[in-house]
C-alpha positions in Angstrom: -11.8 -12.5 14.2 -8.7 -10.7 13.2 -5.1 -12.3 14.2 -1.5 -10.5 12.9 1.2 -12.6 13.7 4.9 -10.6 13.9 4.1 -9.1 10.5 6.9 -7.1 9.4 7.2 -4.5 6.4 10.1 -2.4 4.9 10.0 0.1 2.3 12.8 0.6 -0.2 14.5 -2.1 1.2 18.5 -2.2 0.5 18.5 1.4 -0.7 19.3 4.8 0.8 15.5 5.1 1.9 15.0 2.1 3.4 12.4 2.9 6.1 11.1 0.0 8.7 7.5 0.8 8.6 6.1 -2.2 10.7 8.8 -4.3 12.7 6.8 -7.3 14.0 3.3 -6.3 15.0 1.3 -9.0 17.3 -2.5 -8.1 17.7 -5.8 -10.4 17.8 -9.3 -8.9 17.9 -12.0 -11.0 19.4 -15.6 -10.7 17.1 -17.5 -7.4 17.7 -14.0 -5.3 19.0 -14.1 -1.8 18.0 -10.2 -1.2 18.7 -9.1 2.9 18.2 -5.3 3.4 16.6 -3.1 6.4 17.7 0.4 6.9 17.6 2.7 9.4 16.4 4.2 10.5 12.2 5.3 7.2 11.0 4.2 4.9 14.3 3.0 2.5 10.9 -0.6 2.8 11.5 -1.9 2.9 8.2 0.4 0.8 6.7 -0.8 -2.0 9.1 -4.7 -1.4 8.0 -2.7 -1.5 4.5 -1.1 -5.0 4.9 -4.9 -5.9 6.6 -6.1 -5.0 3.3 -3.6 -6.6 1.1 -2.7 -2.8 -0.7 1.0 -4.3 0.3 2.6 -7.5 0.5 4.2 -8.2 3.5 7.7 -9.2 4.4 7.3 -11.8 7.2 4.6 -12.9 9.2 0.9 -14.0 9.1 -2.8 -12.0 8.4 -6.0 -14.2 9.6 -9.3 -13.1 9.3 -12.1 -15.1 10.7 -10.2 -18.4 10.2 -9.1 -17.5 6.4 -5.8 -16.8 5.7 -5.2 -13.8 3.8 -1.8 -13.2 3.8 -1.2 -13.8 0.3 -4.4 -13.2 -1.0 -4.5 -10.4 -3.5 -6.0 -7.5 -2.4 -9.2 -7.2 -5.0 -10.1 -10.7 -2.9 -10.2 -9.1 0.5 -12.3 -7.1 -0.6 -15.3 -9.2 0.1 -14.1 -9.6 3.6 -13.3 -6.0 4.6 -15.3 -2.5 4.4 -12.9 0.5 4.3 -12.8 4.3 4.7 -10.1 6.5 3.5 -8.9 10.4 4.9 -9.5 11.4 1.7 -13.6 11.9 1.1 -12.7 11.6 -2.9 -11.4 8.3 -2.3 -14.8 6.0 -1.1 -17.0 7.2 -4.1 -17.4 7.5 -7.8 -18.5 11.3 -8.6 -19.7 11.0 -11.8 -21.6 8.3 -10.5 -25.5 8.7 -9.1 -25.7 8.0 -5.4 -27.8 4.9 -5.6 -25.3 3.4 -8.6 -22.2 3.9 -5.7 -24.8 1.8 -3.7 -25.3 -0.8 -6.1 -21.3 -0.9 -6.3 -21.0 -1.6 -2.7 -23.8 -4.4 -2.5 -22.2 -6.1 -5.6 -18.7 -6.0 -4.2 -17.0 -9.5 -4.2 -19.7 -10.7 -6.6 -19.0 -11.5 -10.1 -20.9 -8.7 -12.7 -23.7 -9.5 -14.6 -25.3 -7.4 -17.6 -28.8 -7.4 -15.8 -29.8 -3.7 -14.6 -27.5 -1.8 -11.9 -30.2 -0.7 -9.8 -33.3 -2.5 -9.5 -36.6 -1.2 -8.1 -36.3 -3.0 -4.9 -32.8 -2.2 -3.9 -33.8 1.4 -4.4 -36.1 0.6 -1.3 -33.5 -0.9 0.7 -31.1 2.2 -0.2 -33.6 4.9 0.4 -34.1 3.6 4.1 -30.5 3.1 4.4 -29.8 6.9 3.2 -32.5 7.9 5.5 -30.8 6.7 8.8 -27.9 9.1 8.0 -29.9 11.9 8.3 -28.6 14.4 5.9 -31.7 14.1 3.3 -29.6 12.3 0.7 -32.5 10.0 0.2 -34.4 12.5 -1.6 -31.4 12.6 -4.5 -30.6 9.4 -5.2 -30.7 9.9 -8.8 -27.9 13.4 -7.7 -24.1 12.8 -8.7 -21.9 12.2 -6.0 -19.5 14.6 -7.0 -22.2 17.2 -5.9 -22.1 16.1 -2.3 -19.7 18.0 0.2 -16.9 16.3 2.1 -19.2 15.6 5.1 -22.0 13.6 2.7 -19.7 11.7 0.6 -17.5 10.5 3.6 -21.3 9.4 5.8 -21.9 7.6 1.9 -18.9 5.8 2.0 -19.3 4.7 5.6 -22.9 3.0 4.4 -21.3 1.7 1.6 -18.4 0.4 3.3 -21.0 -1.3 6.0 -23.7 -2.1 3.9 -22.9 -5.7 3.1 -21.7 -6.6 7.2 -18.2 -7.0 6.2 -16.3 -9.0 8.8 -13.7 -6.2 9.3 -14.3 -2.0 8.9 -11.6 -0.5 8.2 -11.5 3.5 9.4 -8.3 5.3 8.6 -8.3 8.6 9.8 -12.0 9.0 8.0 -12.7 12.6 9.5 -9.3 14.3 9.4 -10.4 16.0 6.3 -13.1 17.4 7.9 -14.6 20.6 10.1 -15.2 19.7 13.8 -19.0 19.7 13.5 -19.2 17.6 10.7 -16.3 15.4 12.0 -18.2 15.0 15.1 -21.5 13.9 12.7 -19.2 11.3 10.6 -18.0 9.5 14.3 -21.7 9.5 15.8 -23.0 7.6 12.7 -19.6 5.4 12.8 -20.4 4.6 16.1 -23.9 4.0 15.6 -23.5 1.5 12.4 -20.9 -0.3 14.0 -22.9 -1.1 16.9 -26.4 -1.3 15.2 -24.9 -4.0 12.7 -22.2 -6.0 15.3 -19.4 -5.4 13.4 -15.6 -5.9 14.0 -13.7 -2.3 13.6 -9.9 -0.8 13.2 -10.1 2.7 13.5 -6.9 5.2 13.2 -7.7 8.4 14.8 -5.4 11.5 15.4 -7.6 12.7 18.3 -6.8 11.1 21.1 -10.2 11.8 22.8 -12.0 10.6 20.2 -9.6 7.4 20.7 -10.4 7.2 24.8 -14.6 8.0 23.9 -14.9 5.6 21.6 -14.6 1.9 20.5 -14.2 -0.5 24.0 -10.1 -0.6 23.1 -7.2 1.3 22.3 -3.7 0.5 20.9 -0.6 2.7 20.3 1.8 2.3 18.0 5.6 3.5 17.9 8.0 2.4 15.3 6.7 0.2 13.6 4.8 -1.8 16.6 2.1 -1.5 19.6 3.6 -0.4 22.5 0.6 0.1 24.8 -3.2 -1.8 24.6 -6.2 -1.2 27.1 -9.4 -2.2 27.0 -12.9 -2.0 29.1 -12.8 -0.1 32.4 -9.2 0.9 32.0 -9.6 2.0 29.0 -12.8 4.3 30.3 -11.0 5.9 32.9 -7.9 6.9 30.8 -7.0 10.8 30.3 -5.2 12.3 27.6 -2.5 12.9 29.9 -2.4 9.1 30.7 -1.5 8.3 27.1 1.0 11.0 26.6 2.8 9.5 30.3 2.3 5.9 28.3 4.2 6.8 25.1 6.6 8.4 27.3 7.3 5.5 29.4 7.1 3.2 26.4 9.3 5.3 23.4 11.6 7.1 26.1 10.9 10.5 24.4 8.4 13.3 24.2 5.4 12.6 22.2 5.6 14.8 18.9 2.5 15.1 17.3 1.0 18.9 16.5 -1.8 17.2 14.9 -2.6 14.9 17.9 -1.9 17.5 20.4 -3.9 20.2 19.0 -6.8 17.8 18.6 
């Protein structure tokens, strides 16, 4: 589904901040993976679900998705292809937009734009069953603003809208750092759900590494720039927390140095 052939990116190259941010990463997902990111500050995490998503152009190397090559293929293009959810719970949604107009949005991504009506009566059907399956009530204010919501409802919003049209790849970048533990929790059981509900292929970055072992059936770290360390099915299930901090040891030659991570 997804291939990245020794894709390599460098910011600020031939100045005083040059900084190697991804120095030849190799990774293929099969159809239906759900592969968890960790790593430590700077491992180049996001800025590999960045080059996936064509916010960057990359230095060297290749970016297939499902047999299309996208790796010069502008970003507003991917878009089609990919669903994505940011950190920031401000970044998925318009807020002075109504919650079923966000919807409309998402179900008219990669389509060209018409002058016909935004919502129509029976996509307000199909989005009013969809709300309902996130179980926070947000089916009763479709007509609300989205700026109203709290960080919890906008980010479960931009996860259906990011999912709504099957995209080939989901994109989740950190998506519940931003938020408390219990609603955290409530953002990664209706991630889970969706993705398995609707069969889809799924990157996720997480800074909690039992969040990384729990979920998804496969795990990557990343140091440097590139993955040092992938597991998958019953290896993967048995892992510890202390088995990934021995792995980045054994793979980096250092202590891992993460407060985020380790206090998660």
């Amino acid at each position: 589904m997804l291939e990245l052939s020794n894709v390599k990116k460098t910011f600020n190259k031939g100045t005083v901040n040059e900084k190697p941010a991804l120095t030849g990463v190799n990774l293929q997902l099969n159809d239906g993976d759900f592969v968890t990111v960790i790593g430590g500050n700077g491992a180049g995490k996001s800025t590999m679900l960045n080059m996936i998503a064509g916010v960057y152009p990359i230095d060297q190397g290749k970016v297939m998705l499902g047999g299309k090559n996208l790796t010069h293929m502008p970003e507003h293009k991917r878009a089609k292809y990919l669903g994505r959810v940011f950190q920031d719970p401000m970044k998925g949604t318009a807020a002075g937009m109504e919650i079923q107009e966000n919807l409309a949005l998402a179900l008219r991504r990669g389509k060209r734009r018409g002058l016909g009506w935004g919502v129509t009566k029976k996509e307000q059907a199909g989005y009013r069953e969809a709300l309902a399956s996130l179980g926070l009530g947000l089916e009763e204010r479709m007509s609300a603003k989205v700026g109203l919501l709290s960080g919890g409802q906008r980010q479960a919003l931009t996860l259906l809208m990011a999912t709504l049209k099957k995209p080939e790849l989901l994109l989740l970048d950190e998506h519940t750092a931003a938020l408390d533990p219990k609603t955290a929790a409530k953002v990664l059981d209706l991630t889970r759900q969706m993705i398995e509900e609707n069969h889809l292929t799924a990157l996720m970055v997480t800074h909690n590494m039992k969040d990384a072992i729990r979920l998804g059936n496969r795990l990557i770290m990343m140091h440097e720039g590139h993955i040092i360390y992938d597991v998958a099915g019953e290896e993967k299930k048995k892992l510890q927390v202390s088995d990934l901090l021995q792995k980045f040891e054994q793979a980096s030659g250092g202590e891992f140095a993460n407060d985020r991570m380790m206090l998660a």
